[in-house]
Backbone as a chain_set.jsonl record, in Angstrom:
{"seq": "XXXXXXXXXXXXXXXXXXXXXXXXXXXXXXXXXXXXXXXXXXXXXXXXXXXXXXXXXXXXXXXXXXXXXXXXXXXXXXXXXXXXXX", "coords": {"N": [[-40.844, 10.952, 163.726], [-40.275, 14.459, 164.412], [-38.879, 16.182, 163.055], [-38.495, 15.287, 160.62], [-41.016, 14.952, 159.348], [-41.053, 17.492, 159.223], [-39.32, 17.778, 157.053], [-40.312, 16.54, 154.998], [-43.039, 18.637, 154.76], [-41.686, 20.632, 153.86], [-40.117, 20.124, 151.796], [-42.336, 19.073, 150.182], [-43.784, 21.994, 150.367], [-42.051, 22.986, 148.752], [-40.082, 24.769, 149.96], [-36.964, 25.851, 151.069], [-35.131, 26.623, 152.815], [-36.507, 25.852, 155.383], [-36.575, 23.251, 154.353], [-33.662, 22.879, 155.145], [-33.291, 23.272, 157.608], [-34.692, 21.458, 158.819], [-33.073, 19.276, 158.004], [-30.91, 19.528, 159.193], [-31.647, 19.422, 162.258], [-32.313, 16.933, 161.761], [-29.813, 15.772, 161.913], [-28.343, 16.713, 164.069], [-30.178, 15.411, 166.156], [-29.799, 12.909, 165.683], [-26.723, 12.729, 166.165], [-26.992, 13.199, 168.71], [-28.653, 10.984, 169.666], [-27.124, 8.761, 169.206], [-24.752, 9.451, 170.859], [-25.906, 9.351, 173.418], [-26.303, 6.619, 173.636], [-24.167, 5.472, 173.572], [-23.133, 6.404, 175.955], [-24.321, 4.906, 177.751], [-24.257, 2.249, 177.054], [-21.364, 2.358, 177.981], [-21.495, 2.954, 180.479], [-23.23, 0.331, 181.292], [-21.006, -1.631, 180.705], [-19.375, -1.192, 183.025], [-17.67, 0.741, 182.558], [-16.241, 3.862, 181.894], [-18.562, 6.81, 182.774], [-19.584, 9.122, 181.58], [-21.375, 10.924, 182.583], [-20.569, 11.538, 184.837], [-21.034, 13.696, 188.102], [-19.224, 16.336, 188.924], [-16.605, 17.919, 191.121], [-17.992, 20.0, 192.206], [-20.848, 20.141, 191.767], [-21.069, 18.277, 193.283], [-21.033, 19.203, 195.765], [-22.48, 21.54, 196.098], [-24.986, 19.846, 196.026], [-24.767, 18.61, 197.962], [-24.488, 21.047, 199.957], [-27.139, 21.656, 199.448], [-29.002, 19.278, 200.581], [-28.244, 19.341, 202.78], [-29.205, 21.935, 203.558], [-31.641, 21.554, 203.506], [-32.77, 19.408, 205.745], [-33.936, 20.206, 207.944], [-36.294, 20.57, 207.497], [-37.361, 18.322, 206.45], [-36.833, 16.261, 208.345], [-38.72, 18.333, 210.108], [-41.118, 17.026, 208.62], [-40.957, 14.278, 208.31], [-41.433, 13.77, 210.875], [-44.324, 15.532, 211.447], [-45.924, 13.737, 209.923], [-45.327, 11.223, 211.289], [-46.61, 11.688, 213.02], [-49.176, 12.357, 212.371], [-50.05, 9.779, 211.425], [-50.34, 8.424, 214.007], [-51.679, 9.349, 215.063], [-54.613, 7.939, 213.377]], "CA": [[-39.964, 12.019, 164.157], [-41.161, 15.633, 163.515], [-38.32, 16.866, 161.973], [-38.438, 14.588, 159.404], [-41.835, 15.29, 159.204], [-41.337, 18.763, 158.649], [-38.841, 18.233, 156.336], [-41.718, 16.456, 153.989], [-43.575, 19.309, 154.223], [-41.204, 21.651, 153.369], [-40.106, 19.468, 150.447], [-43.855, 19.588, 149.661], [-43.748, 23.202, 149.661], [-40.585, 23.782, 148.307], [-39.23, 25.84, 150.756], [-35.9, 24.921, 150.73], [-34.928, 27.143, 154.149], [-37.168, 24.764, 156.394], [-35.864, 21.746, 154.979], [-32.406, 22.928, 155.276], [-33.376, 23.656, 158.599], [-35.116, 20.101, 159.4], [-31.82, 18.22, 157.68], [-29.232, 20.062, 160.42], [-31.843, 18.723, 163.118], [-32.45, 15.159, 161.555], [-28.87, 15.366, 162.0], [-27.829, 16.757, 165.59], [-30.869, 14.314, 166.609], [-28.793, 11.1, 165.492], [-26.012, 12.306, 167.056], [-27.479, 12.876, 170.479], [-29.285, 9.519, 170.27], [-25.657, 7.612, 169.081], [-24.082, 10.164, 172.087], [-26.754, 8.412, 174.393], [-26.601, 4.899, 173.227], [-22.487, 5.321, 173.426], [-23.06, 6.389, 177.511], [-25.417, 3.626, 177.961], [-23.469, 1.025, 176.931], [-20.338, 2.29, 179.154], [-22.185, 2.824, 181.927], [-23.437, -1.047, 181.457], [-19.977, -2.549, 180.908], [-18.695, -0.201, 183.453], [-16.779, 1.24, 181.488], [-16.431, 5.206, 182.451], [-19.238, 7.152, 182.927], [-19.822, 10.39, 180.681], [-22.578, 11.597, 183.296], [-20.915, 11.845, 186.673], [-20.643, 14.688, 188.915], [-18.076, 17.436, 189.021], [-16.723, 18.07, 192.561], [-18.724, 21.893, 192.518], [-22.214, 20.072, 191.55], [-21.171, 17.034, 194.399], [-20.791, 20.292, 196.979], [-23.457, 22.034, 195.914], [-25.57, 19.01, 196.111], [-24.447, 18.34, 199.764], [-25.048, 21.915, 200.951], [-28.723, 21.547, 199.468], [-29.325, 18.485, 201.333], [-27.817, 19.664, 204.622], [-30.272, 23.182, 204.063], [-33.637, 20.715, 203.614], [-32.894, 18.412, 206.668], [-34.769, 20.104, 209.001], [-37.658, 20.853, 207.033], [-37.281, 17.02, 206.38], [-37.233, 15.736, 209.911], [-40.292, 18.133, 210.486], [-42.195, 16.819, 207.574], [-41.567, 13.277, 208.4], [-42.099, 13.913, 211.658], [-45.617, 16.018, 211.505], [-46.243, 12.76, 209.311], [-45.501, 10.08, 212.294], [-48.17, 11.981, 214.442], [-50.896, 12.031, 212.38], [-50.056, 7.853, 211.29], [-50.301, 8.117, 215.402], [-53.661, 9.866, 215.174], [-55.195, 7.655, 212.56]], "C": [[-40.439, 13.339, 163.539], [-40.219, 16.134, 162.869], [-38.109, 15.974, 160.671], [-40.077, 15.192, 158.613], [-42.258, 16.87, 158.387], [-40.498, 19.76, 157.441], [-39.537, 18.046, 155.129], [-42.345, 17.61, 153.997], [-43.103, 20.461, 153.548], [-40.584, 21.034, 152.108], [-41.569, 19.525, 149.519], [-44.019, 21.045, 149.105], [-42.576, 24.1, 149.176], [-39.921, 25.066, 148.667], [-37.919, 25.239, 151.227], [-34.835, 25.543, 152.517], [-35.593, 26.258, 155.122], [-36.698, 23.359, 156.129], [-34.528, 21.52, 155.183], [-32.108, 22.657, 156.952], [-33.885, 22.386, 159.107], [-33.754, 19.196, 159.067], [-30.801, 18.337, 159.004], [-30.288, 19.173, 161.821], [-32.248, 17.116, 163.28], [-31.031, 14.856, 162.126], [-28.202, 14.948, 163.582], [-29.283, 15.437, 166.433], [-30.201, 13.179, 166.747], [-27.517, 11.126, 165.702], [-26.151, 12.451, 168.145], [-27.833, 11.382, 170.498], [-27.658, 8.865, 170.14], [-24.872, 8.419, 170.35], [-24.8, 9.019, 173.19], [-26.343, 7.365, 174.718], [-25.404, 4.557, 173.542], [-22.505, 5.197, 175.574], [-23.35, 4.995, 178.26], [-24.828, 2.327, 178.237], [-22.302, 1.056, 177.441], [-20.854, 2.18, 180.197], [-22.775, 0.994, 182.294], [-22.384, -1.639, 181.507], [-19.211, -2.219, 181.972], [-17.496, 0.137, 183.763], [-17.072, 3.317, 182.717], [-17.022, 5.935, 181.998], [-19.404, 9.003, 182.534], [-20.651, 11.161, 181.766], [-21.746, 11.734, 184.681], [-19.935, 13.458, 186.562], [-19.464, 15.569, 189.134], [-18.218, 17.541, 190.394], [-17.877, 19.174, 192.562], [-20.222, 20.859, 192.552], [-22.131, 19.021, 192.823], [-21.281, 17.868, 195.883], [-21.976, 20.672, 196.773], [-24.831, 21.045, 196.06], [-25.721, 18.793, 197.693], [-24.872, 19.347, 200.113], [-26.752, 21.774, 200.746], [-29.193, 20.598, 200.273], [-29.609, 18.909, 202.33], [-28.734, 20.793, 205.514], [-31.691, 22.306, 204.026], [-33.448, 19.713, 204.518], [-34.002, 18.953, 207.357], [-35.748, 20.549, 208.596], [-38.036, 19.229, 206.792], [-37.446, 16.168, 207.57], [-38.337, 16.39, 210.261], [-41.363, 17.715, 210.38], [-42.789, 15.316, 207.837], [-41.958, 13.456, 210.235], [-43.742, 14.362, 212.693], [-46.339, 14.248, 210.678], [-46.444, 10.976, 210.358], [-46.657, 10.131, 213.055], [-49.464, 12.021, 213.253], [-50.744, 10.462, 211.768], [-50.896, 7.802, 212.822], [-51.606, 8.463, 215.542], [-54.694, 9.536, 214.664], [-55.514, 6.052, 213.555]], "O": [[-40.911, 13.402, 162.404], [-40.62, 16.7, 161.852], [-37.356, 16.368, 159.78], [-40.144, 15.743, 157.514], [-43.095, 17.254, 157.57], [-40.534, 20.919, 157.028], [-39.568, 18.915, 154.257], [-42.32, 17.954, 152.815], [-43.791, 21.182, 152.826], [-40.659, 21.857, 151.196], [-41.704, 19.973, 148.381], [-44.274, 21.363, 147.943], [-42.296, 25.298, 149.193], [-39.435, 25.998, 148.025], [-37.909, 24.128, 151.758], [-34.03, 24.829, 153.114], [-34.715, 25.879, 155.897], [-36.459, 22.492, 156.97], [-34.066, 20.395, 155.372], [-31.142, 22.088, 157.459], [-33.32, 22.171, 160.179], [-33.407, 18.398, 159.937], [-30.154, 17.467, 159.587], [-29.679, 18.273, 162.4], [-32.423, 16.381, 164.252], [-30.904, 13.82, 162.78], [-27.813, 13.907, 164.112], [-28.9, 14.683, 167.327], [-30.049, 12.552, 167.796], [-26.866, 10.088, 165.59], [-25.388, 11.8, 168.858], [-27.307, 10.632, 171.32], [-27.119, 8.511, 171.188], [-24.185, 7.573, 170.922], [-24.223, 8.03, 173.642], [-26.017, 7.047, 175.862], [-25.259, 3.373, 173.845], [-22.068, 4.287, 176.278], [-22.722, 4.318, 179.073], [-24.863, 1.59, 179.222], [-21.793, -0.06, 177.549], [-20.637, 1.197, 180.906], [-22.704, 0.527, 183.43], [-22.41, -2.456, 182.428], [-18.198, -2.913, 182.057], [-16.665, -0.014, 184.66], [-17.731, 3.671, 183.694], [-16.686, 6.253, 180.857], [-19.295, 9.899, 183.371], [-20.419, 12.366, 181.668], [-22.411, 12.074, 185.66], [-19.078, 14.017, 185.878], [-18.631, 14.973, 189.817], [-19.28, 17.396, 190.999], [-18.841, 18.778, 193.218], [-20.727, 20.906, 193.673], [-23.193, 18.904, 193.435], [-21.558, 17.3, 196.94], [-22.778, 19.993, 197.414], [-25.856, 21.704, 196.233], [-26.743, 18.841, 198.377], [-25.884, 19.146, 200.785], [-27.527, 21.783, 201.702], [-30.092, 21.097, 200.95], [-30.712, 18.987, 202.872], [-29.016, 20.926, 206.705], [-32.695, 22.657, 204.646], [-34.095, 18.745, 204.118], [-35.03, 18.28, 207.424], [-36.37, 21.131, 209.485], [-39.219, 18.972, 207.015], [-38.358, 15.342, 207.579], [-39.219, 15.676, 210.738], [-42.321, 17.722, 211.153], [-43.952, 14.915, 207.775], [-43.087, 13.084, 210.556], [-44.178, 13.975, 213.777], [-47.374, 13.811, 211.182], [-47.236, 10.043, 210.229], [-47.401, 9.282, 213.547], [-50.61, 11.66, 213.519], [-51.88, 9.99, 211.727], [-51.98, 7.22, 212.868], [-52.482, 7.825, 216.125], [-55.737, 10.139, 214.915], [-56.23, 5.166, 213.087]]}, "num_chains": 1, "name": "protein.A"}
């Protein structure tokens, strides 16, 4: 892990600002990973799901779709004709 890493060196050079500064991210590190590991394991028992979708991002999601269809039907479509031409 580099912040551990870089808290050795700043223990090395006794700079006590860098390893103050590597301790706070040894820290928020191990609670993102235990945040993670906590989702993980709801999402497997399913249990309720820390990660889903807000209506706005489930809308916003849909209008993006709905604007790349027809670049999508041309794409696979330019794609059928040359299969057809091969």
């Amino acid at each position: 892990d580099r912040s551990r890493y870089i808290k050795a060196l700043a223990v090395a050079a006794k700079n006590q600002d860098v390893e103050a500064l590597a301790t706070r991210l040894i820290t928020a590190h191990s609670a993102t990973v235990d945040w993670l590991t906590t989702v993980l394991a709801e999402d497997a028992l399913g249990g309720p799901a820390a990660l889903r979708r807000t209506p706005l991002q489930a809308a916003t999601g849909l209008a993006v779709k709905l604007a790349n269809l027809p670049f999508t039907w041309s794409t696979r479509g330019a794609e059928r004709f040359a299969e057809t031409l091969r």
